[in-house]
N, C-alpha and C positions, 0 to 999 in steps of 0.2 A: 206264526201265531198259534198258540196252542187252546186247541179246543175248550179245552176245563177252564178257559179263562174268560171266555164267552159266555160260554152258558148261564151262568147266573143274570147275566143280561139279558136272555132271553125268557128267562124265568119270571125276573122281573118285571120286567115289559108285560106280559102276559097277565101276572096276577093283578098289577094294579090295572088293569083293564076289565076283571073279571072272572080271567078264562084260569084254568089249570093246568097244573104239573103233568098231570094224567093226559091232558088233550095237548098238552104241548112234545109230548113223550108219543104220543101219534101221530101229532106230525112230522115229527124225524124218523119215527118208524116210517113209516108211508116213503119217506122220499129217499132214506137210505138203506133201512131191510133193518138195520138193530134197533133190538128189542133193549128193555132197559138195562138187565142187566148188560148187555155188551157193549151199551153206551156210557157204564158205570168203568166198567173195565178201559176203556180210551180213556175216559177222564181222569180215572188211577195211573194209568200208563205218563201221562202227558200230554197223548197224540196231537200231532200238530195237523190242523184242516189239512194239507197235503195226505198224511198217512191217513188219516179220519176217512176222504173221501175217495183215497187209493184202496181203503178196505170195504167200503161198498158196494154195494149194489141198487145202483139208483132207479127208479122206478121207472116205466118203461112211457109213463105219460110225466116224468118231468120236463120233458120237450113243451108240452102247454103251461109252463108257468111262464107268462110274460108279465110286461109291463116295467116300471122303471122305479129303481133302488139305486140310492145315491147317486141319483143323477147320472143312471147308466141305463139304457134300455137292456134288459138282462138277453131277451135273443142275440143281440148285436155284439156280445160278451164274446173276443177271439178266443181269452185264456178258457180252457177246460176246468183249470182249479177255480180260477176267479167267477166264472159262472157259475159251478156246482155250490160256492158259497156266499153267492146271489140268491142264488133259489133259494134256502135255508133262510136267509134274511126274511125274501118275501111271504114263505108262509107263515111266519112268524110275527111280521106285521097284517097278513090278513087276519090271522090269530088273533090279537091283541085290537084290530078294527073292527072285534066281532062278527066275522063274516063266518059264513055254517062253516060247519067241516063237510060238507062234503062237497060244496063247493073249491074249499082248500085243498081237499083231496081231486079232485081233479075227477070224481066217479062220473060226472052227468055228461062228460065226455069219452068216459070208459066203455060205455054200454054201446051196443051196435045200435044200428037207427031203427026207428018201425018200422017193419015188414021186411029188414035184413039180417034175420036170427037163422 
């Protein structure tokens, strides 16, 4: 399945919810490292989720994104590809459920705890 063929799906999903191009272009930066233009350039290419997720760099707290898409608990996810494009789903519907970003960003578990700085 090729990437470019998605996306507008998640585009959509998102505006009619409220939210933006701009915050939705964040959160695939956040959990893969490309910026727009290099997500513009996959989507010119074709890249199919395999090569998409074979050329990133996934963020180092996408390990905390749980919970359950399509009826899969995404931790419990054996396939490596099939998880990586779990995760992507689920910020996407946190997205589109209005929940912060920085929450979706995954930051208020990034930070070390009080008094261990």
């Amino acid at each position: 399945m090729k990437f470019a063929s998605v996306y507008p799906h998640y585009l959509t999903k998102v505006e009619k919810k409220g939210r933006t191009k701009e915050e939705l272009h964040q959160v695939i930066e956040w959990l893969t490292g490309f910026d727009e233009k290099k997500l513009q350039e996959l989507m010119d290419e074709k890249a199919t989720f395999e090569t998409f997720f074979q050329l990133a760099e996934l963020h180092p707290n996408a390990h905390l994104i749980k919970g359950v898409i399509c009826g899969y608990r995404i931790e419990e996810i054996d396939n490596p590809l099939t998880q990586q494009a779990r995760y992507l789903d689920k910020l996407v519907d946190e997205l589109a459920k209005g929940r912060k970003m920085e929450k979706i960003l995954r930051e208020e578990k990034a930070s070390a705890p009080k008094g261990k700085e």
